[in-house]
PAFIMI-594476 format. One record per residue (C-alpha): residue number from 1; residue in one letter; x, y, z. Coordinates in steps of 0.05 Angstrom, whole numbers. Example, Ala and Ser with C-alpha at 12.3 -4.5 7.8 and 13.67 -1.06 7.14 Angstrom:
2
(1, 'a', (246, -90, 156))
(2, 's', (273, -21, 143))
END
This chain:
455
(1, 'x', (4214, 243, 2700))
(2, 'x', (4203, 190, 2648))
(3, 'x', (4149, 204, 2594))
(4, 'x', (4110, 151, 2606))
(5, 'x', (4108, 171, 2682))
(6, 'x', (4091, 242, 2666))
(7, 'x', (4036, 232, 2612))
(8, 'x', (3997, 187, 2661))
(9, 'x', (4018, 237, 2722))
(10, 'x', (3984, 293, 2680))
(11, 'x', (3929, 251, 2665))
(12, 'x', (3902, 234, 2731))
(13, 'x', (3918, 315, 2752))
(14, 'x', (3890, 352, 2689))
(15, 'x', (3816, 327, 2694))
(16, 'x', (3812, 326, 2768))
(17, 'x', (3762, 380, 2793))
(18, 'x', (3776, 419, 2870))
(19, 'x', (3795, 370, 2923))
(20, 'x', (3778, 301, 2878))
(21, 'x', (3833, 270, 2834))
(22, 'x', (3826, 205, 2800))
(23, 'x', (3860, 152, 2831))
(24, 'x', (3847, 185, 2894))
(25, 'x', (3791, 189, 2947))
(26, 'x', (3776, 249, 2991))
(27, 'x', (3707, 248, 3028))
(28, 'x', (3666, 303, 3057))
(29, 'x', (3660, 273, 3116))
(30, 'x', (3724, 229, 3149))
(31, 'x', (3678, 205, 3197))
(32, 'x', (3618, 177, 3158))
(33, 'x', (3609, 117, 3178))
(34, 'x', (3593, 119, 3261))
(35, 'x', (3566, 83, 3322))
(36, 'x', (3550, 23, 3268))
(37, 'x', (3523, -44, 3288))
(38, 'x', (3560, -94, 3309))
(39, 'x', (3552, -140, 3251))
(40, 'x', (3584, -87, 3204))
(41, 'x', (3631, -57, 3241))
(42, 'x', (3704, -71, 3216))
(43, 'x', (3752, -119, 3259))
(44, 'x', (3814, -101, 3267))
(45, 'x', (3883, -123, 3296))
(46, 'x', (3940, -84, 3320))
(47, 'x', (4012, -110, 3313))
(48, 'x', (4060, -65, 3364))
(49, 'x', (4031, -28, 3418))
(50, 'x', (4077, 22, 3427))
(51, 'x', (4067, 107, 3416))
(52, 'x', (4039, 105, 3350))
(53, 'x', (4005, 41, 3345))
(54, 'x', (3966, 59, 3406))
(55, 'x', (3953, 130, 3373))
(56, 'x', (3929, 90, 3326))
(57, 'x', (3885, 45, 3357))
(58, 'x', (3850, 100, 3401))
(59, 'x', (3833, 137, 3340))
(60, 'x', (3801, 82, 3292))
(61, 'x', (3757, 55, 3359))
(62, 'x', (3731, 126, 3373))
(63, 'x', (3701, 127, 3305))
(64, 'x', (3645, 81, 3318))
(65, 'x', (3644, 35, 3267))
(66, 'x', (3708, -14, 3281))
(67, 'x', (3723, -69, 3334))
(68, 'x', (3796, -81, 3356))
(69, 'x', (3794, -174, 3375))
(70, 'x', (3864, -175, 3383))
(71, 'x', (3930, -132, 3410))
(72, 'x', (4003, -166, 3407))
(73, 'x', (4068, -143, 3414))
(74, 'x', (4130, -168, 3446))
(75, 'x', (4122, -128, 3514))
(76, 'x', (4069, -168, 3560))
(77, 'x', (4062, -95, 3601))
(78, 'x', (4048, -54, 3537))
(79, 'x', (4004, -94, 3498))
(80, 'x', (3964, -112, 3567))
(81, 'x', (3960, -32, 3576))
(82, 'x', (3929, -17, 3498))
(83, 'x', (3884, -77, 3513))
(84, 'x', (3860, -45, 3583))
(85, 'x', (3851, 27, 3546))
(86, 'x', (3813, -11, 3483))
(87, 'x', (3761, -44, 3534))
(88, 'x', (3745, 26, 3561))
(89, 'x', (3725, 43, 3488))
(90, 'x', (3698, -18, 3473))
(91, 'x', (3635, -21, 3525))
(92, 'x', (3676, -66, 3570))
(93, 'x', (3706, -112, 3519))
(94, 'x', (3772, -123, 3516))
(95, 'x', (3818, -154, 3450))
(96, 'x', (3862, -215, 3462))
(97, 'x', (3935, -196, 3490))
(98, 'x', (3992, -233, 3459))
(99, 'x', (4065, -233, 3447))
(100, 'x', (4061, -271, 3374))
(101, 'x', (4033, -238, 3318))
(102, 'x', (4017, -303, 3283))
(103, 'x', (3960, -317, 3339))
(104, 'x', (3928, -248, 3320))
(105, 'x', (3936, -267, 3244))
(106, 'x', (3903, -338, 3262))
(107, 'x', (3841, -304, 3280))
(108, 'x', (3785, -313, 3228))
(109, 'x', (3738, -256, 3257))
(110, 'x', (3802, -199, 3237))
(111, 'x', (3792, -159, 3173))
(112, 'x', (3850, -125, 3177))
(113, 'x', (3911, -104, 3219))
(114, 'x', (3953, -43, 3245))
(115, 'x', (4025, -50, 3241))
(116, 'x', (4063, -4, 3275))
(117, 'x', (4130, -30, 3300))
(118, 'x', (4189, -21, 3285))
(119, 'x', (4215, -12, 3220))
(120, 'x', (4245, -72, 3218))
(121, 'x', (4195, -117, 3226))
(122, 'x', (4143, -69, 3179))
(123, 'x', (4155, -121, 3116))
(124, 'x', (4155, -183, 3153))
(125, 'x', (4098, -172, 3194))
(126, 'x', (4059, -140, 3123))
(127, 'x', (4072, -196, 3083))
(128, 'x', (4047, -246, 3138))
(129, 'x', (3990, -203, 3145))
(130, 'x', (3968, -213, 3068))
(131, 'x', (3976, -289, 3076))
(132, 'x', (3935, -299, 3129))
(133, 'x', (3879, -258, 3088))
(134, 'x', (3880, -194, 3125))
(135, 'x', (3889, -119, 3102))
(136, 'x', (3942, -79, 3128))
(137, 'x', (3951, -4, 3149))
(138, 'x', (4028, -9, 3153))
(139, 'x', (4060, 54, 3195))
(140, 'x', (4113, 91, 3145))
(141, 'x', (4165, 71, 3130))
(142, 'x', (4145, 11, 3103))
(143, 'x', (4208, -31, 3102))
(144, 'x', (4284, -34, 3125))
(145, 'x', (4311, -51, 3055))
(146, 'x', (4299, -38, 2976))
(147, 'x', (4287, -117, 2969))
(148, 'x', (4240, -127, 3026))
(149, 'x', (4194, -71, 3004))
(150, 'x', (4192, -96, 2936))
(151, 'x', (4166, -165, 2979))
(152, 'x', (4113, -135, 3002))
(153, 'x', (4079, -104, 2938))
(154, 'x', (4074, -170, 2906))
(155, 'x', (4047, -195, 2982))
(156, 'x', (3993, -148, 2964))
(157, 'x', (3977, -172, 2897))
(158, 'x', (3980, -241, 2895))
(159, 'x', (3937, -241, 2963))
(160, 'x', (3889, -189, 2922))
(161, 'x', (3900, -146, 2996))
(162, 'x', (3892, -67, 3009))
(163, 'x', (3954, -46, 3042))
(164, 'x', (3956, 30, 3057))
(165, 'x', (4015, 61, 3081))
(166, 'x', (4020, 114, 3146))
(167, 'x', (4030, 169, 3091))
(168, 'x', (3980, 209, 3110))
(169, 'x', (3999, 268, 3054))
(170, 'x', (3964, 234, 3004))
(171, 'x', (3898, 236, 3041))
(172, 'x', (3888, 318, 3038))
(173, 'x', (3858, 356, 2987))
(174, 'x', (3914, 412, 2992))
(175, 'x', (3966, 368, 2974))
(176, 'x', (3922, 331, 2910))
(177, 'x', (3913, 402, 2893))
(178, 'x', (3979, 421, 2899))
(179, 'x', (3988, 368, 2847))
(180, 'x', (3939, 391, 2802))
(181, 'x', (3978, 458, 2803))
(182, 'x', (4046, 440, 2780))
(183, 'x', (4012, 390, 2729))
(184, 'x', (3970, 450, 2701))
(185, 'x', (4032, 490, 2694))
(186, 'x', (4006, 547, 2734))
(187, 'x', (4088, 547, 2759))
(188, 'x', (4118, 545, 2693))
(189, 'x', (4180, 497, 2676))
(190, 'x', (4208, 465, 2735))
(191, 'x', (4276, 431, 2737))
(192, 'x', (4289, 436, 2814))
(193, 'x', (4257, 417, 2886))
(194, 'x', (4287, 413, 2955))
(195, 'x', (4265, 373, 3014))
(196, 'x', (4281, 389, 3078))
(197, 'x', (4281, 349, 3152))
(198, 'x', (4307, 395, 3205))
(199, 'x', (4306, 391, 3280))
(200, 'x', (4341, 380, 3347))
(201, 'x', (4351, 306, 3360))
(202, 'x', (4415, 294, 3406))
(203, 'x', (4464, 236, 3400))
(204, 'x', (4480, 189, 3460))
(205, 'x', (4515, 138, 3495))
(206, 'x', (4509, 69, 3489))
(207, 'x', (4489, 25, 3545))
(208, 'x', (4519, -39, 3574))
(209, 'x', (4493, -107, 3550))
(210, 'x', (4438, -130, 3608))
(211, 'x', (4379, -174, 3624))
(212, 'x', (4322, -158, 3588))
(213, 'x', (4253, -135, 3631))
(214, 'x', (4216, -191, 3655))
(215, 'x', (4148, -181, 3609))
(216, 'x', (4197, -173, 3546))
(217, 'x', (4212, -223, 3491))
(218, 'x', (4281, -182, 3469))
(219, 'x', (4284, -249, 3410))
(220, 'x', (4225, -229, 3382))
(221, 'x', (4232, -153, 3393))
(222, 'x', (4300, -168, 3354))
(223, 'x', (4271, -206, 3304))
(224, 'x', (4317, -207, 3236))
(225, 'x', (4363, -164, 3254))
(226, 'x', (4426, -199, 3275))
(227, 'x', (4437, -246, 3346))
(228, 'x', (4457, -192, 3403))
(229, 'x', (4450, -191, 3471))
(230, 'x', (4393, -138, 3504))
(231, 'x', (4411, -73, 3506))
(232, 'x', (4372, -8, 3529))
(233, 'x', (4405, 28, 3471))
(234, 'x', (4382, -13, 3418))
(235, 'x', (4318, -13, 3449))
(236, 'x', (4304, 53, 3458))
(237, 'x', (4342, 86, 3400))
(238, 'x', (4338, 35, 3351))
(239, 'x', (4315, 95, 3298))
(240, 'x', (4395, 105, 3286))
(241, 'x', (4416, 39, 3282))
(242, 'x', (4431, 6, 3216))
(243, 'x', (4406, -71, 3240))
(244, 'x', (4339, -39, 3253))
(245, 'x', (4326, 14, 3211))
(246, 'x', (4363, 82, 3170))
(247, 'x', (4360, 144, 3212))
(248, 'x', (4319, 207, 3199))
(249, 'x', (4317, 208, 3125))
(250, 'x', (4281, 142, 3128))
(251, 'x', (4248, 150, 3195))
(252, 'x', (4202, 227, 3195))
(253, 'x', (4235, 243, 3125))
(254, 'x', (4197, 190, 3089))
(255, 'x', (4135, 238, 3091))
(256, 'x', (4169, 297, 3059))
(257, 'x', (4194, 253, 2998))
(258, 'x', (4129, 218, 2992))
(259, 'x', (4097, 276, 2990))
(260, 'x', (4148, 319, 2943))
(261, 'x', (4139, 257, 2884))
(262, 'x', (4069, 253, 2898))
(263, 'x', (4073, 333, 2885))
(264, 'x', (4127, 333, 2836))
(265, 'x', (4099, 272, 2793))
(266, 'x', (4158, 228, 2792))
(267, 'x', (4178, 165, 2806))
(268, 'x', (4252, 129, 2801))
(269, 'x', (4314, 171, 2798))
(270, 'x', (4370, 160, 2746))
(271, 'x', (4418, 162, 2798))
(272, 'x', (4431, 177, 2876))
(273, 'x', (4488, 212, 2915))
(274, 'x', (4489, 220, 2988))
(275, 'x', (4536, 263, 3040))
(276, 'x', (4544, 283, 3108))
(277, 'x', (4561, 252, 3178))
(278, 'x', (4543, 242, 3248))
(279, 'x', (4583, 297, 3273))
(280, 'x', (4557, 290, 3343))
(281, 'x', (4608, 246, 3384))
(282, 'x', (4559, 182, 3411))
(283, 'x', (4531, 110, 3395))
(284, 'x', (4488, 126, 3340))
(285, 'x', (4502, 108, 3260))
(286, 'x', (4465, 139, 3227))
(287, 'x', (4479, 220, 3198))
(288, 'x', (4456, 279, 3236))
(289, 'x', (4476, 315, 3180))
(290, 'x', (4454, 296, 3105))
(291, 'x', (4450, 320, 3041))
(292, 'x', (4424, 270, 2972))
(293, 'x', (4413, 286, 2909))
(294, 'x', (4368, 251, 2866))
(295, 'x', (4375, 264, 2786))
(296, 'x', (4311, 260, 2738))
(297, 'x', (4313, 259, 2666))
(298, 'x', (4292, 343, 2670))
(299, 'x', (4294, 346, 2750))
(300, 'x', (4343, 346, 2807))
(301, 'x', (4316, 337, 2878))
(302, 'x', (4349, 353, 2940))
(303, 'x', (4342, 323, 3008))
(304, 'x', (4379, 357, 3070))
(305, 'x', (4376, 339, 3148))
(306, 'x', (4404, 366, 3206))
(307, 'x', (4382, 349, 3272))
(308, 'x', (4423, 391, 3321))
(309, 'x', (4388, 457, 3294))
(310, 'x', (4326, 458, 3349))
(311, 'x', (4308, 525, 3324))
(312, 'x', (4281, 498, 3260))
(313, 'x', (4211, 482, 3279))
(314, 'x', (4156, 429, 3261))
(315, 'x', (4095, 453, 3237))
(316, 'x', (4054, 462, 3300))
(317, 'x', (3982, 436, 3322))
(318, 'x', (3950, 502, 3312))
(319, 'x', (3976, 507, 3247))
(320, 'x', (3957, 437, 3228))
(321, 'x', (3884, 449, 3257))
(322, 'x', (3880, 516, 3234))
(323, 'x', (3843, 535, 3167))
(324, 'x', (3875, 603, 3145))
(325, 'x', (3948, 600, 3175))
(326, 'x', (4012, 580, 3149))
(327, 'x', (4089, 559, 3169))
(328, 'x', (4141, 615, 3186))
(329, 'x', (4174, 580, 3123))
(330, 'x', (4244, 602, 3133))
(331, 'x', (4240, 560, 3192))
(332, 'x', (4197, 505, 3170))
(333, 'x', (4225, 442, 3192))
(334, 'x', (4188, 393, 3144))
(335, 'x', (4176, 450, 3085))
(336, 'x', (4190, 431, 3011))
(337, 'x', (4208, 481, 2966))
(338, 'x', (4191, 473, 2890))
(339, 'x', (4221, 520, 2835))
(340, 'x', (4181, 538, 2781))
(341, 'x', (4200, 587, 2712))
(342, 'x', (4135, 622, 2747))
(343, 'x', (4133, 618, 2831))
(344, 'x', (4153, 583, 2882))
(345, 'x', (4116, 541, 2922))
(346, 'x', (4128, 528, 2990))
(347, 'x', (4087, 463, 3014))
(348, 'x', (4081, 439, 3090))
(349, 'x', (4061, 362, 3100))
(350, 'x', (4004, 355, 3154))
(351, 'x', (3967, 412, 3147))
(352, 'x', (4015, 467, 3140))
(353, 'x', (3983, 484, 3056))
(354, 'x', (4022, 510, 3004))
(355, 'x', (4040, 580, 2982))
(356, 'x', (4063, 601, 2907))
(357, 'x', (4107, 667, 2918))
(358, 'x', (4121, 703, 2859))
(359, 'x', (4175, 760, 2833))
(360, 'x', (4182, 808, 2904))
(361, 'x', (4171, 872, 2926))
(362, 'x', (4223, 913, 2956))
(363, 'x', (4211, 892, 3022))
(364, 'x', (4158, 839, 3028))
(365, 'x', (4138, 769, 2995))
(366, 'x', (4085, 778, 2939))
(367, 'x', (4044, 704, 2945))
(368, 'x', (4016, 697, 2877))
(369, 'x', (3963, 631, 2895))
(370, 'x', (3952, 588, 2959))
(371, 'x', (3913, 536, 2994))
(372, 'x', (3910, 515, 3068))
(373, 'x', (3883, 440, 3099))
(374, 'x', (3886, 399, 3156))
(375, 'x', (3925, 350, 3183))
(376, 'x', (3892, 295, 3134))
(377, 'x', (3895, 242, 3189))
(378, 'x', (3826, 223, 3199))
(379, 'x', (3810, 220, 3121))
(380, 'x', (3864, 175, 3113))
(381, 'x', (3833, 123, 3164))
(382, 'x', (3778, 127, 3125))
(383, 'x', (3801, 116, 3056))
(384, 'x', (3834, 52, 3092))
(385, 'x', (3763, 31, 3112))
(386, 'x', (3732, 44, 3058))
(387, 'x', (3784, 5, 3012))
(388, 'x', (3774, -59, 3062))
(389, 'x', (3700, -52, 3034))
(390, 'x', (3705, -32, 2971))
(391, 'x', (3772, -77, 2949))
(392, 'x', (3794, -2, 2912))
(393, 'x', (3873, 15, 2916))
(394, 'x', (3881, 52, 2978))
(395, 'x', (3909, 129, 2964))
(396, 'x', (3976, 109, 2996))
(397, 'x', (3976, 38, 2969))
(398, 'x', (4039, -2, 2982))
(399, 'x', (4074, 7, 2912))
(400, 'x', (4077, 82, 2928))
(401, 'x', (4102, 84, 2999))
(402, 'x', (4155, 28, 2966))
(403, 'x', (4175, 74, 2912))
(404, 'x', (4178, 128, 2954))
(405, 'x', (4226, 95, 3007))
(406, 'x', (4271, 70, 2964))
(407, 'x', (4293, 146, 2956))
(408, 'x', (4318, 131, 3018))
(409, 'x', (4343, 72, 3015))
(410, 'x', (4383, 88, 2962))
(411, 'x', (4409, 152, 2995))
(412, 'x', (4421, 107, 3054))
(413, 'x', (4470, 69, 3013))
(414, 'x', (4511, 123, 2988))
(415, 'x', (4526, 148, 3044))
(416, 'x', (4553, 82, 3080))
(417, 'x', (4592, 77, 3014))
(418, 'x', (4627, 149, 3031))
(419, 'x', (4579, 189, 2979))
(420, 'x', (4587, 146, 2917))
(421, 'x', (4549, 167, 2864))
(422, 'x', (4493, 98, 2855))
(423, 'x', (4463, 93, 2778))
(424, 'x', (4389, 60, 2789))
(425, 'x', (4360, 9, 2738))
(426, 'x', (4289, 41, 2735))
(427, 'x', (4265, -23, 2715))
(428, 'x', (4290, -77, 2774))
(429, 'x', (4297, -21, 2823))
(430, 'x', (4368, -51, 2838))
(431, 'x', (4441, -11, 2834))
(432, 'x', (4484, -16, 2769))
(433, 'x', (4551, -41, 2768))
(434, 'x', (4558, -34, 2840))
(435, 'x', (4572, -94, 2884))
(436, 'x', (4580, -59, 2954))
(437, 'x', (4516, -22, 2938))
(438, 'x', (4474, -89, 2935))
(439, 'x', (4502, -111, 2997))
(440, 'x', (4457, -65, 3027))
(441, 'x', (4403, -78, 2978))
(442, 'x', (4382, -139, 3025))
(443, 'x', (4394, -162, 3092))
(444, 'x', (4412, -227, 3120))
(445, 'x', (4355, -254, 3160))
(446, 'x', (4366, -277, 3222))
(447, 'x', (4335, -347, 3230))
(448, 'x', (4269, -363, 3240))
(449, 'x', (4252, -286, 3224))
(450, 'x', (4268, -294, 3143))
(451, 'x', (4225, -268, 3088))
(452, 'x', (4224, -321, 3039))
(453, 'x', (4238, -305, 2965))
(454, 'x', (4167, -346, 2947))
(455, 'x', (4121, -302, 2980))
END
């Protein structure tokens, strides 16, 4: 960690009293503002209609105190289904389908918008977003490459718009105070973290080239990734594909290593190695089997994935929702460990708390301090709300989810390069002495689907 990063990390921690930390905002009540009038409820947008956008959607409506005008997305079926399901929630009123985003971003009446497609068309669809004068809950991760995330931060300033990103972690009181912790020193000296991402997620074949569903624009679906021809492959696994996005690491990872330097306090590594394969036989690219290591100035971080080990476990519902119980950390899928001179802690994302263990027993784990949450969903839809009134920095503003995925981005790149070891200018965010590494550090944007260096 740099010491100008840790003296203002310490600073925001130190002072912060039980569940409050500056910089951040946790409310007492998620839900505060409910069943408002029409003329101040907040209108909102949503931009993809699949899984998680509609997730999305049926959770800020049910609050009360927002109004969803328009739904688009390049399937006529989907977005026509999320605009039936809105109407029931909306006393009979149902938002404007459409299969361009830029007619949802034309509307006047829409505060903000929800952007959950895939990943990438996160920046393009963000920084369009903050042109057109809207705010912008962008799903995680927020872009497909270092360059385009860096695009979307200055989107955000220049337009003077909140962007929050889907990183819900920062959003829960356990996790601030988590922070406060390691920042107080309560675990001594640390020098060493590991993140983990482990579950079952098989490989598979790839598909023949065929005609593309009736209701479907596959163009715009494909956006700037390069020309192709539909395919049910790319369409339904695009996660582990490098045109559309970066595998695990980048894809249910991203919350772990948002919430380990949110934890930890630190922002840019020195320098980033990456191993491991897709040992699998199938179509996908990307690793189902990764290690990177991440060097600090008095820290190393680890990140590891496997995803054919199905007995590792995410932390369940009932844990999540539960106020006194805690991961089974051995098998933890989504645990990070943190090594302290004085405990470990073990920290769950989502609602799964953290426990310090100190020295053992002879037979059983002594846990020296803990603290359990819940899944910090709901106050994170709030500070979003709140920030679209108040014109505050949201707690997961768009710098931070940027800083945070370019962990792994840069990991990404390693490991295409066959695990070289990539030395990071903290200061441009771009790879030194490396010319194969900056190949990667931007795409080429298929035409008319380009993010222009002027934002």
């Amino acid at each position: 960690m740099t010491q100008i990063h840790r003296r203002r990390f310490l600073a925001q921690t130190r002072d912060a009293g039980l569940g409050i930390a500056a910089g951040w905002t946790i409310l007492n009540n998620a839900a505060s503002a409910r069943a408002a009038p029409a003329a101040d409820k907040i209108v909102l947008g949503l931009i993809g209609a699949g899984g998680r956008g509609r997730n999305l959607t049926m959770d800020f409506v049910a609050r009360g105190d927002v109004h969803f005008a328009c739904v688009a997305d390049a399937d006529g079926n989907r977005q026509a289904a999320v605009c039936a399901a809105l109407a029931e929630k909306q006393g009979g009123t149902a938002p404007r389908g459409t299969q361009e985003y830029r007619e949802l971003l034309e509307d006047k009446s829409i505060d903000g918008v929800i952007v959950a497609t895939p990943d990438h068309w996160h920046a393009l669809a963000t920084i369009h977003a903050c042109q057109a004068g809207k705010d912008v809950y962008v799903e995680k991760p927020p872009s497909h490459n270092a360059w385009e995330g860096r695009k979307m931060v200055e989107a955000a300033r220049k337009y003077n718009r909140v962007v929050q990103v889907g990183t819900q972690n920062r959003s829960a009181e356990y996790n601030i105070a988590a922070r406060k912790y390691l920042a107080d020193g309560k675990l001594g000296k640390v020098h060493f973290a590991r993140i983990y991402n482990q579950k079952g997620w098989n490989n598979f074949p790839m598909q023949p080239d065929s005609e593309p569903p009736a209701t479907f624009d596959w163009d715009r679906w494909n956006g700037p990734a390069p020309e192709a021809k539909y395919n049910a492959t790319y369409h339904r696994n695009w996660h582990h594909f490098w045109r559309y996005s970066s595998g695990d690491i980048i894809n249910d990872g991203i919350h772990q290593i948002d919430l380990a330097r949110f934890v930890l306090g630190v922002d840019y590594p020195k320098s980033v190695y990456s191993t491991g394969a897709r040992y699998e036989p199938g179509a996908a690219e990307s690793p189902d089997t990764q290690v990177a290591v991440y060097d600090f100035d008095d820290m190393t971080v680890t990140f590891e994935l496997t995803l054919y080990t199905p007995h590792i476990l995410k932390i369940s519902p009932i844990i999540r929702q539960a106020p006194d119980k805690y991961p089974y950390w051995p098998q933890c899928a989504t645990r990070i460990e943190i090594y302290g001179s004085d405990g470990l802690m073990c920290l769950g994302r989502h609602g799964g708390g953290w426990q310090v263990f100190g020295r053992p027993g002879l037979q059983e784990g002594v846990v020296k301090d803990q603290q359990k949450g819940l899944f910090p969903d709901p106050e994170h839809k709030e500070n979003f709300l709140q920030c679209i009134r108040s014109r505050e920095r949201p707690n997961a503003d768009i710098e931070e989810g940027h800083i945070s995925v370019l962990w792994a981005h840069y990991a990404t790149m390693s490991y295409r390069l066959g695990g070289q070891k990539l030395v990071i200018d903290r200061q441009t965010e771009k790879v030194v002495g490396n010319e194969d590494a900056m190949k990667m550090f931007k795409r080429e944007y298929r035409k008319p689907y380009v993010i222009e260096e002027q934002i």
